[in-house]
C-alpha positions as CSV (number, residue, x, y, z in Angstrom):
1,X,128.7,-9.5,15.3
2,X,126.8,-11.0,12.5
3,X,128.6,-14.0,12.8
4,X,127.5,-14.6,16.4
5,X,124.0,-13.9,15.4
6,X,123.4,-16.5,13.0
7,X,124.6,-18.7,14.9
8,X,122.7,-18.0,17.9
9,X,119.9,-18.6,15.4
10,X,121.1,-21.8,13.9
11,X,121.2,-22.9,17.5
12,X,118.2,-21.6,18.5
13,X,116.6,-23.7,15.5
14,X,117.9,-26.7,16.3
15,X,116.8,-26.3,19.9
16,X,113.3,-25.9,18.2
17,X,113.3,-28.9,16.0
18,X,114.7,-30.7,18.8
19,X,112.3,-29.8,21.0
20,X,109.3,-30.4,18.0
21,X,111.1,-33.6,17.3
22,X,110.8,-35.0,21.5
23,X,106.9,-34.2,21.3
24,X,103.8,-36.2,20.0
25,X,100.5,-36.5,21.0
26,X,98.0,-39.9,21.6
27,X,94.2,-39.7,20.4
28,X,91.7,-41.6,22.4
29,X,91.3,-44.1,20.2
30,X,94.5,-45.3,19.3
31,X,98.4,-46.8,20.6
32,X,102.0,-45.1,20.4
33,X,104.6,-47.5,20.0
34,X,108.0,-45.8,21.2
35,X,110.4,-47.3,19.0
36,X,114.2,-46.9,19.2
37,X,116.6,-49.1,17.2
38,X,113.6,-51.6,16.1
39,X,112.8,-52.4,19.1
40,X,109.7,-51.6,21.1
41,X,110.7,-49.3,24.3
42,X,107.1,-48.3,25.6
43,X,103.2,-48.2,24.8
44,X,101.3,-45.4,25.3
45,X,97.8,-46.1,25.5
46,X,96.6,-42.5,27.3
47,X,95.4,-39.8,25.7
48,X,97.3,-36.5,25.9
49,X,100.9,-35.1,25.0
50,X,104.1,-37.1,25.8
51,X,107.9,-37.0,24.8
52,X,110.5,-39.0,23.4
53,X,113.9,-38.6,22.2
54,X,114.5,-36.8,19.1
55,X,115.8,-38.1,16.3
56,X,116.2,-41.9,18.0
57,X,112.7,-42.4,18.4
58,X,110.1,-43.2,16.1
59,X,106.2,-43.1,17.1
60,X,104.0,-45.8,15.4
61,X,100.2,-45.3,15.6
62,X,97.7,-48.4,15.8
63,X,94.2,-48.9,16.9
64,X,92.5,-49.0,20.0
65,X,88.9,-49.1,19.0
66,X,87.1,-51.9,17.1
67,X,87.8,-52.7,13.6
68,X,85.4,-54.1,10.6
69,X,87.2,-56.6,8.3
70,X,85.1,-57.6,5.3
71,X,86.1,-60.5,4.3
72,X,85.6,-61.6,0.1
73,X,83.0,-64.1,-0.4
74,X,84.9,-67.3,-0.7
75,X,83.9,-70.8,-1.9
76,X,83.5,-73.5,0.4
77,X,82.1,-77.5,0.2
78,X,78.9,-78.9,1.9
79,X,78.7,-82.1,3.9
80,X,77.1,-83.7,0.6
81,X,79.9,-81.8,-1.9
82,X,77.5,-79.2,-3.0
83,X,79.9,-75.7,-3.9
84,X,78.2,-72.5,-2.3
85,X,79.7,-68.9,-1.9
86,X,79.9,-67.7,1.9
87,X,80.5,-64.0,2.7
88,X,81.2,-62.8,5.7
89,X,83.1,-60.2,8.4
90,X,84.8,-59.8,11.9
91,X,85.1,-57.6,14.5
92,X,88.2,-57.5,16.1
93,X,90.7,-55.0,18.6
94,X,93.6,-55.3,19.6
95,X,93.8,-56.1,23.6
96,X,97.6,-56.8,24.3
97,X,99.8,-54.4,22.2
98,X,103.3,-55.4,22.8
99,X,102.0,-58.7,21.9
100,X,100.3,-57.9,18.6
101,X,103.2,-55.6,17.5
102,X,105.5,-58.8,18.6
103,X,103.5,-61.8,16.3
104,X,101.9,-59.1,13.5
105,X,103.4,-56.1,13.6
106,X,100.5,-54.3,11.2
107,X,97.0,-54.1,10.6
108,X,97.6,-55.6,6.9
109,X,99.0,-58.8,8.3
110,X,96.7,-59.0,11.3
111,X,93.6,-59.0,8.4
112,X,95.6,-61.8,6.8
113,X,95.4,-64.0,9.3
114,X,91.8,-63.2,10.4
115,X,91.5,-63.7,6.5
116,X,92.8,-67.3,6.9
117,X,91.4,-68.3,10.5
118,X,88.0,-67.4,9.4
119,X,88.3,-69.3,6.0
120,X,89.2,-72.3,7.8
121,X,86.6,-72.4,10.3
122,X,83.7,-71.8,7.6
123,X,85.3,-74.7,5.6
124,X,85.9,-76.8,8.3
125,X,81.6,-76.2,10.0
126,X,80.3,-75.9,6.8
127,X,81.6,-79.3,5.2
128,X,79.6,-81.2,8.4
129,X,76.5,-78.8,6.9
130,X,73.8,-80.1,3.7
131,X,73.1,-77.4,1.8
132,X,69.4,-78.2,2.2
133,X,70.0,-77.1,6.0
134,X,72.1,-74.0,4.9
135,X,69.3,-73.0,2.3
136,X,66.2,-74.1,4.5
137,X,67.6,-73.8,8.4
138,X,65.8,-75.1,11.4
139,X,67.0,-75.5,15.2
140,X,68.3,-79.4,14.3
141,X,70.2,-78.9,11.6
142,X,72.2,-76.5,13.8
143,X,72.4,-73.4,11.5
144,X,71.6,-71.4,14.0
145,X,74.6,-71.9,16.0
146,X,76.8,-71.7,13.2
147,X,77.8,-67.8,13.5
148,X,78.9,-68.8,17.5
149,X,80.6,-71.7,16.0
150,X,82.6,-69.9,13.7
151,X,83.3,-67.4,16.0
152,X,84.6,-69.6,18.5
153,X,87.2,-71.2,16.3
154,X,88.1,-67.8,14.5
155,X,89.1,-66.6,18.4
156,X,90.7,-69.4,19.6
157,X,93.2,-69.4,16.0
158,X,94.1,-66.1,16.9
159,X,94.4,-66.3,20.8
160,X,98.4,-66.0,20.2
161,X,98.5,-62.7,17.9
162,X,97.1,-60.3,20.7
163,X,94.0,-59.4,19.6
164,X,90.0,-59.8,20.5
165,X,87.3,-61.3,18.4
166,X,84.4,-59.8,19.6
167,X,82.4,-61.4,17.1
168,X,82.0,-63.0,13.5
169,X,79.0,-62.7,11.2
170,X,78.0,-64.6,7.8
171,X,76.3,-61.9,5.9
172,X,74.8,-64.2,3.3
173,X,75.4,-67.6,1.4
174,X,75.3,-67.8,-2.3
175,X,74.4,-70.4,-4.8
176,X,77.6,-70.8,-7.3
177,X,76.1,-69.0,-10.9
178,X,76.5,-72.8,-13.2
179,X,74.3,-74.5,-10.4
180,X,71.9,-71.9,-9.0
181,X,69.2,-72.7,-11.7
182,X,69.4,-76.5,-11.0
183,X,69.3,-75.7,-7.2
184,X,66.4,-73.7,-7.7
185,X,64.4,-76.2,-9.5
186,X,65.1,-78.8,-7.2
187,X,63.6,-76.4,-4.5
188,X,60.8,-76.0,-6.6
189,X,60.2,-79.8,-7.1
190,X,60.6,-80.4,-3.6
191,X,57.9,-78.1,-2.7
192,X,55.8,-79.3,-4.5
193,X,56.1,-82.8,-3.5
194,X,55.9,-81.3,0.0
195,X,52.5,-79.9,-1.3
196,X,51.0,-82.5,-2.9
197,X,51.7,-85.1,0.2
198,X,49.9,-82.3,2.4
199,X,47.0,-82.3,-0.1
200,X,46.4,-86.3,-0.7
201,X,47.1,-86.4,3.5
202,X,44.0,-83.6,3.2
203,X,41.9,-85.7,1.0
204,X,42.2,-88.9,3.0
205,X,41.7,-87.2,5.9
206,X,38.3,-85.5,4.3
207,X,37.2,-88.7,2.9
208,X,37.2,-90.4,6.1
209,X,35.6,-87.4,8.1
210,X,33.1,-87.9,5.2
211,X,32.5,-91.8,5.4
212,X,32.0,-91.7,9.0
213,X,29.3,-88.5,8.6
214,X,27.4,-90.8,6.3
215,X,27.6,-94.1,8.3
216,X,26.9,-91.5,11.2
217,X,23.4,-90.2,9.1
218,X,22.5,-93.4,8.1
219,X,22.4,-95.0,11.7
220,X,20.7,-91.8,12.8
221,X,18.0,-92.1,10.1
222,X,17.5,-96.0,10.3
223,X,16.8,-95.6,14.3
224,X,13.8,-92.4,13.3
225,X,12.3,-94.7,10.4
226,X,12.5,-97.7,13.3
227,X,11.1,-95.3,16.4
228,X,8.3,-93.7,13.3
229,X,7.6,-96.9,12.6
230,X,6.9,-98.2,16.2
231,X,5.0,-94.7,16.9
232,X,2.7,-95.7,13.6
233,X,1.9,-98.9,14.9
234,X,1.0,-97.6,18.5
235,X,-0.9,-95.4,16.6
236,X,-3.0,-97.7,15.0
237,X,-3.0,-100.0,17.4
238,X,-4.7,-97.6,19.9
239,X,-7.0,-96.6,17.0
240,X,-8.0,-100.0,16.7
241,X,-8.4,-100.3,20.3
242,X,-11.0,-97.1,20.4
243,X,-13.1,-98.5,17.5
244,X,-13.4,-101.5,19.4
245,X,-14.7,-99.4,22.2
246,X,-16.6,-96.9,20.8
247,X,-18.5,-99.6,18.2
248,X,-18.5,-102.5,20.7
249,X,-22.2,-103.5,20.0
250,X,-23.3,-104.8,16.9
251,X,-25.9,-101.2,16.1
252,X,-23.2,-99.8,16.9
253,X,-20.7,-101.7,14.4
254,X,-23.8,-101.4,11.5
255,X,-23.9,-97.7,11.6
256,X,-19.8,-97.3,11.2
257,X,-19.7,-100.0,8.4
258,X,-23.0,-97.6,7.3
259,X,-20.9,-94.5,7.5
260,X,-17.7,-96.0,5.8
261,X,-19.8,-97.0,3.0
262,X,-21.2,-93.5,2.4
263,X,-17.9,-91.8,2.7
264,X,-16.7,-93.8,0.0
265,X,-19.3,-93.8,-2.2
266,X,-18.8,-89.8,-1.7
267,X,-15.2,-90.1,-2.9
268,X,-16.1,-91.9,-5.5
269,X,-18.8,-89.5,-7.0
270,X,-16.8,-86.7,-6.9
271,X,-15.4,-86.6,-10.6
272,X,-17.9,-85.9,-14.0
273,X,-19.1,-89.4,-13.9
274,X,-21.4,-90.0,-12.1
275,X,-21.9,-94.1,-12.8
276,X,-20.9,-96.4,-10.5
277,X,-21.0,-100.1,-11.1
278,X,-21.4,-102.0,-7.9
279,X,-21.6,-105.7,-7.5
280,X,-24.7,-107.1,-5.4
281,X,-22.6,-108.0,-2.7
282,X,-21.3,-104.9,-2.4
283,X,-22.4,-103.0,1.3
284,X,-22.8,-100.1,-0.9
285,X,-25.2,-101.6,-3.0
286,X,-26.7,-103.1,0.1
287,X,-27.0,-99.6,1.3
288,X,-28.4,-97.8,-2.3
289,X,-30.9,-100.9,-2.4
290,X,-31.9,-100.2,1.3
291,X,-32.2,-96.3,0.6
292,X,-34.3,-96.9,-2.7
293,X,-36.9,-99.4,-0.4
């Protein structure tokens, strides 16, 4: 009796650990590999509980979802042999699992290869690059294309191994330590070459602003002094022209030569001397000897 009860329990034990064995679950994010013998017999890529043979069967788990690999900063040569650091990642998933386990097999090797693919296309763009137009981009130089670039080239290496690139990145370039000083003098020397040609462009351009301001005064006082000029001499000129006029009789010409006289001989009396030497020809004499008669 006791016999035939530990056996019904060795059996009903094994039924359990066969039955624990022929179940495992999928996650969302994630592939089952069913494989029997070494060889692949099915993917499961839904979610949820599912069987297999016990003890034959082995599940493997790989990704579904979008992986980050970091690449190390590696060294790589500019157009004009200049050394610089480059550090940069990928995003990558998997997109045909039989395929990847079939070429890869792991998510060690698969970063191995993205490792070498990536590598090789920074070398290869990056050598066609100065390291002027890696340090100091514009639009010609075509740095900014050089993430798509890369990208490009890292996905078309890899086409055959099963997986996506859904994109690559350059997080930053470095200046090797021996050469960064040098580099960043030469920087500094360029700017300030750039600097100065802006400033004597400056001065030139002030200097001529300038010269043409003064040739520009100059013509615009020489043509007042001409037009004050010609406004003086109509001035007189139509002075004269009323004298004429107004003394046009020979009393008449007397009495202005008479009042002339007396306003100089006012001006002339207006300081502490009062002695005035006058020759006899002199109207004013004329006119003292006429007012002493």
């Amino acid at each position: 009796m006791k016999k035939t009860i530990i056996i019904s329990l060795i059996i009903a034990l094994l039924v359990v650990i066969g039955i624990a064995s022929s179940c495992y679950t999928v996650n969302e994010d994630e592939y089952a590999y069913v494989v029997r013998f070494s060889k692949v017999e099915q993917v499961i890529d839904s979610a949820g509980l599912h069987f297999k043979i016990p003890f034959i069967d082995s599940v493997q788990y790989f990704p579904k979802n979008i992986q980050l690999y970091d690449l190390a900063p590696s060294d790589v040569l500019t157009s004009d042999s200049k050394a610089m650091s480059v550090d940069s990642y990928v995003l990558w998933k998997i997109s045909d699992p039989m395929t990847f386990y079939k070429s890869l097999g792991s998510i060690t090797e698969a970063q191995g290869r993205l490792d070498a693919a990536t590598y090789n296309a920074l070398k290869n763009i990056i050598s066609t690059i100065s390291q002027d137009s890696i340090i100091t981009p514009s639009v010609e130089d075509g740095r900014n294309d050089l993430n798509v670039t890369v990208c490009d080239q890292v996905r078309s290496a890899t086409a055959d191994y099963g997986i996506e690139i859904k994109d690559v990145k350059i997080k930053r370039f470095d200046l090797p330590e021996e050469n960064e000083m040098a580099v960043y003098q030469r920087m500094i020397s360029d700017r300030k070459q750039i600097a100065e040609k802006y400033r004597a462009e400056g001065d030139s351009e002030a200097t001529i602003m300038k010269n043409e301001v003064d040739k520009q005064v100059n013509i615009i006082v020489s043509d007042a002094n001409a037009q004050a000029e010609e406004i003086v001499a109509q001035g007189e000129s139509e002075y004269m022209k009323l004298l004429a006029e107004t003394f046009n009789t020979k009393d008449k010409e007397d009495f202005y030569i008479f009042m002339r006289s007396l306003e100089t001989l006012k001006a002339s009396l207006t300081g502490e001397q009062k002695t005035v030497i006058l020759g006899s020809d002199s109207e004013l004499a004329k006119i003292l000897q006429g007012l002493e008669k």
